[in-house]
C-alpha positions as CSV (number, residue, x, y, z in Angstrom):
1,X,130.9,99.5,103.2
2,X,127.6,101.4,104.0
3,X,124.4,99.5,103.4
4,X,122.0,100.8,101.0
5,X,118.7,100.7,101.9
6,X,115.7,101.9,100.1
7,X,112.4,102.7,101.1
8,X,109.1,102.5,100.4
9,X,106.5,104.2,102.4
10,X,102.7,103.2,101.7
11,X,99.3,104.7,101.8
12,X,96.3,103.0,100.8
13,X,98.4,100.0,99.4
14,X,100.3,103.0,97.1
15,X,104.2,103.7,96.7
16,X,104.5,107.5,98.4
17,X,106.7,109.8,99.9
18,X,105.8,112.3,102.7
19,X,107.5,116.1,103.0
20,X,109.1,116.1,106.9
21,X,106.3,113.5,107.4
22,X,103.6,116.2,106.4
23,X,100.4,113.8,105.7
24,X,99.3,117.0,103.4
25,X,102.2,116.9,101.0
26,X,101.8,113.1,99.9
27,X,103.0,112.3,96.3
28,X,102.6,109.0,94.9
29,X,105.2,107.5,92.8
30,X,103.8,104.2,92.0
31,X,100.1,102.2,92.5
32,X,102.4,99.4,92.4
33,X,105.0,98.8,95.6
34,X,105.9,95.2,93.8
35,X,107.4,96.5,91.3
36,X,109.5,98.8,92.9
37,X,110.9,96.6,95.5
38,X,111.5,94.0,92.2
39,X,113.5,97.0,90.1
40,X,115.5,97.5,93.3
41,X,116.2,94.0,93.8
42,X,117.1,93.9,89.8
43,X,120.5,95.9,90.5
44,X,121.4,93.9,93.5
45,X,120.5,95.7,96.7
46,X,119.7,93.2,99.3
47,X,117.9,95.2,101.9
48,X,114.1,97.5,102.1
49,X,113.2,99.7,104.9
50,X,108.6,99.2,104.3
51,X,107.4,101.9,106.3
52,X,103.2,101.5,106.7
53,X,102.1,105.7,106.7
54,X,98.8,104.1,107.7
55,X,99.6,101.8,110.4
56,X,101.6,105.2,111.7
57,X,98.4,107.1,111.5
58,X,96.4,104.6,113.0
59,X,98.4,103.0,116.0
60,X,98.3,99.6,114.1
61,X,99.3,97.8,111.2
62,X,97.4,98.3,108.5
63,X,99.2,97.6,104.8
64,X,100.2,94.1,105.8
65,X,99.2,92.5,102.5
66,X,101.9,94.7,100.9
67,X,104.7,93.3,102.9
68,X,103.1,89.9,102.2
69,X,103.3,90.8,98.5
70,X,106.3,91.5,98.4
71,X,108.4,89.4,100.9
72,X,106.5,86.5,98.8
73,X,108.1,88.3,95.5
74,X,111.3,89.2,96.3
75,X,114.4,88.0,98.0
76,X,115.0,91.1,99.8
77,X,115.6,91.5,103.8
78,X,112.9,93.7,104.9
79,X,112.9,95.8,107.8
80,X,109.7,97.3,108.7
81,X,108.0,99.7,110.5
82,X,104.5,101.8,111.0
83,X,101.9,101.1,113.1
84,X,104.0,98.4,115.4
85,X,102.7,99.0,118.8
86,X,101.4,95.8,120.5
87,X,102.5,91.6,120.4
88,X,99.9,91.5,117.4
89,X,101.4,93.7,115.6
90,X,104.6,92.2,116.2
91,X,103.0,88.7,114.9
92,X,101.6,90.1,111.7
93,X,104.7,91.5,110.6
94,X,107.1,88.4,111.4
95,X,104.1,86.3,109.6
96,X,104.0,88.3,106.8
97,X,107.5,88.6,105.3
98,X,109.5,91.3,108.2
99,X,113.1,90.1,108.9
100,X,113.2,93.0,111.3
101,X,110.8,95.7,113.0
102,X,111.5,98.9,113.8
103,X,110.1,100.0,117.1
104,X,109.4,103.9,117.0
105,X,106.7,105.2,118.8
106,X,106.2,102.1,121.0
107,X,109.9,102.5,122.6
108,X,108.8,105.7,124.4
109,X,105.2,104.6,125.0
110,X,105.2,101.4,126.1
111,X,109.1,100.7,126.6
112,X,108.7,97.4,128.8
113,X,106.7,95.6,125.5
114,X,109.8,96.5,123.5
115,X,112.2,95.1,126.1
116,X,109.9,91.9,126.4
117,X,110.3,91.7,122.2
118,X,114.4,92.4,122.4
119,X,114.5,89.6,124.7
120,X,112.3,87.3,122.9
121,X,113.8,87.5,119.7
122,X,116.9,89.2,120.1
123,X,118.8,92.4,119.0
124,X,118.9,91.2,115.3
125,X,115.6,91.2,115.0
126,X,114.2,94.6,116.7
127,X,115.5,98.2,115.2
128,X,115.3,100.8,118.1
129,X,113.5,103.7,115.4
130,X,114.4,107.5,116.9
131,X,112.7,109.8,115.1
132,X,114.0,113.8,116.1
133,X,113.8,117.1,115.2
134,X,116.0,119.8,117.3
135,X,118.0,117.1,119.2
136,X,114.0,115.6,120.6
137,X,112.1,112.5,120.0
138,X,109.2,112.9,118.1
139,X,106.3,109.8,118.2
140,X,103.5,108.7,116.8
141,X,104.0,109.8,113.1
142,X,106.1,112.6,114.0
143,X,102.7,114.6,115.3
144,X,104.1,114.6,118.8
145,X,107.5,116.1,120.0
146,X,108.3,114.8,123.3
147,X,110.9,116.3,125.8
148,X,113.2,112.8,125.4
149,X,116.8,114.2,124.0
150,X,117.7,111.5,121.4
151,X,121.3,110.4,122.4
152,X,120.1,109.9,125.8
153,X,117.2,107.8,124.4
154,X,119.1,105.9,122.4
155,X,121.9,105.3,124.9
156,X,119.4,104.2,127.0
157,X,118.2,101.4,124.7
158,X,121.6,100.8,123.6
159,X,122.5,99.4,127.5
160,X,119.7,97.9,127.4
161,X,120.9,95.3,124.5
162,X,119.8,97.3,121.2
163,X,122.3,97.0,118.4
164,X,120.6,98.6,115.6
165,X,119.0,102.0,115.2
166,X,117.5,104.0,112.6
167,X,117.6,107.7,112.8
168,X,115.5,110.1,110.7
169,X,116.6,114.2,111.3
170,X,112.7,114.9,110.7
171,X,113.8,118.2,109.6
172,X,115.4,116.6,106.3
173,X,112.9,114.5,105.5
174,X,111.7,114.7,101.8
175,X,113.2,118.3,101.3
176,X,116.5,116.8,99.6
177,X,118.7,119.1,101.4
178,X,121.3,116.7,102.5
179,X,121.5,114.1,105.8
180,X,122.3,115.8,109.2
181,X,125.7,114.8,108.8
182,X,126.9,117.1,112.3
183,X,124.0,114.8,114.3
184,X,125.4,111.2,112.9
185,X,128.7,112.4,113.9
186,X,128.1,113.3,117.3
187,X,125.5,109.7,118.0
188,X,129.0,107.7,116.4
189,X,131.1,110.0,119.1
190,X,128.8,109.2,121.8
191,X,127.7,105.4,121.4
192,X,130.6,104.3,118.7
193,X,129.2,100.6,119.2
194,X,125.4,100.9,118.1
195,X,124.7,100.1,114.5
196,X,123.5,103.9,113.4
197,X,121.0,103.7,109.9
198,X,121.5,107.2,108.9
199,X,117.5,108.5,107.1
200,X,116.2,111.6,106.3
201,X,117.9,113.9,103.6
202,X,119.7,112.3,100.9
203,X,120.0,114.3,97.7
204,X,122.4,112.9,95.5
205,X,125.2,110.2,95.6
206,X,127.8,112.5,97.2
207,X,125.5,112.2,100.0
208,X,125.8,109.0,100.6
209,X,129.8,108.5,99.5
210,X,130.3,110.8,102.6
211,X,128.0,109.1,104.8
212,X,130.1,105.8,103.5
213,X,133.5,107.9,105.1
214,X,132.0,108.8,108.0
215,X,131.8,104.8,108.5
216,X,128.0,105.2,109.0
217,X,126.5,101.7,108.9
218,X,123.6,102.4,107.5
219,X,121.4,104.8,104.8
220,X,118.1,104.7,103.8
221,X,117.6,106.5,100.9
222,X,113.9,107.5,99.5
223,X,112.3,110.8,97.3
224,X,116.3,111.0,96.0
225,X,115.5,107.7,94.0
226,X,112.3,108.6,93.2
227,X,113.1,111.8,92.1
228,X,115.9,110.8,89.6
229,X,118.3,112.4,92.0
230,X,120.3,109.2,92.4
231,X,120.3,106.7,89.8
232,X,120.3,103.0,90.8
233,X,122.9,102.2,89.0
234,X,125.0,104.9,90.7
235,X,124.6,102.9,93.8
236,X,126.2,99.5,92.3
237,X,129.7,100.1,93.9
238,X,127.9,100.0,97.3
239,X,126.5,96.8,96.9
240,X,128.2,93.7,98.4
C-alpha cells in the first residue's frame, strides 16, 4: 500500500503552500503548523514530509522550533527538509524531532558531505531529494536549473547506497493538475529497487489510487488537502 504523506511547508513559523515553488505566490493556510500536523495525526496517518521554505531560501535551517513543536506534540515520523546543507544542520534536525532528512540541494553541491552522512547513519535515515523540471535537477529552492538529468542523478546515488528518494515534477507543484505519472513510471523502469516518494501534483484521490497501482511507494500530498480537494477521511483506506 502507498504511504501517505502530508506536508507542511513553513514560512515565518506559518503553515503555506508555494505555486511551482514561486516565493511570490505564497498562501497561508494556517498560523498554526501544530495543529495541522495533530488533525493529520487524528485520522491515523503516521508519516509528515516538514519542508523549511526559509531554511531553502537561506542555505540553512531556520524554522527548527517548529519541528521541535511538533515532534514534541505528535507521534508522527517526520522527514524533513529545507535549508540542510552542512553537519550543523544535520545536528539540529536529528535534535529537534527529524526521523529522516532529505538532502536536496546539498547532493549536487557538496555530494561527499551527503555520502559522509549516508554512511554515518545509514540509508534509513537520509532521503536523496531530486527536485526536476524537463527531465533536470533544479537546486537551491528550485531557483537554479542545473544540467544534471534526474535518473542519472538518482542512479548515481542509488549505487551509491540511497534507498529512498523524493521526487517533486517542479512543473506540478501547487497547480493541482495531476502527478507526472509518465516520469514515476519511467524512474520505477529504470531503478525498480529505490524507494520512489512520488510529490508534486496531486488533485484529488484518483490521483493517488493510481499512483497506489502503479506500486509507487510513496506520495506526498499538499495544497490538495488544503484545498478541500482530498478529504482526510478519503485517505483512511490507505492507512496501515
Amino acid at each position: 500500500m502507498i504511504r501517505i504523506i502530508p506536508a507542511i511547508d513553513i514560512i515565518d513559523g506559518k503553515c503555506v503552500r508555494l505555486t511551482k515553488g514561486d516565493y511570490e505566490q505564497k498562501k497561508i493556510y494556517n498560523e498554526n503548523p501544530i495543529e495541522v500536523a495533530k488533525e493529520f495525526e487524528s485520522i491515523g496517518i503516521r508519516y509528515l514530509h516538514l519542508v523549511d521554505l526559509d531554511g531553502a531560501k537561506a542555505k540553512h535551517i531556520v524554522n527548527w522550533k517548529v519541528l521541535e513543536s511538533i515532534s514534541k506534540e505528535t507521534d508522527l515520523i517526520i522527514d524533513f527538509g529545507g535549508g540542510v546543507r552542512s553537519d550543523k544542520d544535520l545536528q539540529i534536525a536529528f535534535e529537534n524531532g527529524a526521523s529522516k532528512i532529505t538532502a536536496g540541494s546539498v547532493a549536487v553541491k557538496s555530494k561527499e558531505i551527503v555520502i559522509n552522512w549516508l554512511n554515518k547513519y545509514g540509508s534509513e535515515k537520509i532521503i536523496l531529494g531530486a527536485d526536476t523540471i524537463n527531465g533536470m535537477i533544479s537546486i537551491n529552492a528550485w531557483a537554479d536549473k542545473t544540467e544534471l538529468p534526474l535518473i542519472d542523478f538518482i542512479k548515481d546515488f542509488y549505487d551509491m547506497g540511497f534507498k529512498e528518494t523524493i521526487v517533486t515534477d517542479i512543473s506540478k507543484d501547487g497547480v493541482l493538475t495531476g502527478p507526472a505519472f509518465e516520469l514515476y513510471k519511467n524512474i520505477k523502469k529504470d531503478i525498480p529497487d529505490i524507494s520512489l516518494i512520488a510529490s508534486g501534483g496531486v488533485s484529488n484521490i484518483a490521483d493517488v489510487e493510481k499512483l497506489n497501482e502503479m506500486k509507487i511507494d510513496g506520495v506526498i500530498i499538499g495544497k490538495a488537502i488544503y484545498e478541500g480537494k482530498i478529504k482526510l477521511d478519503e485517505l483512511k483506506r490507505f492507512l496501515c
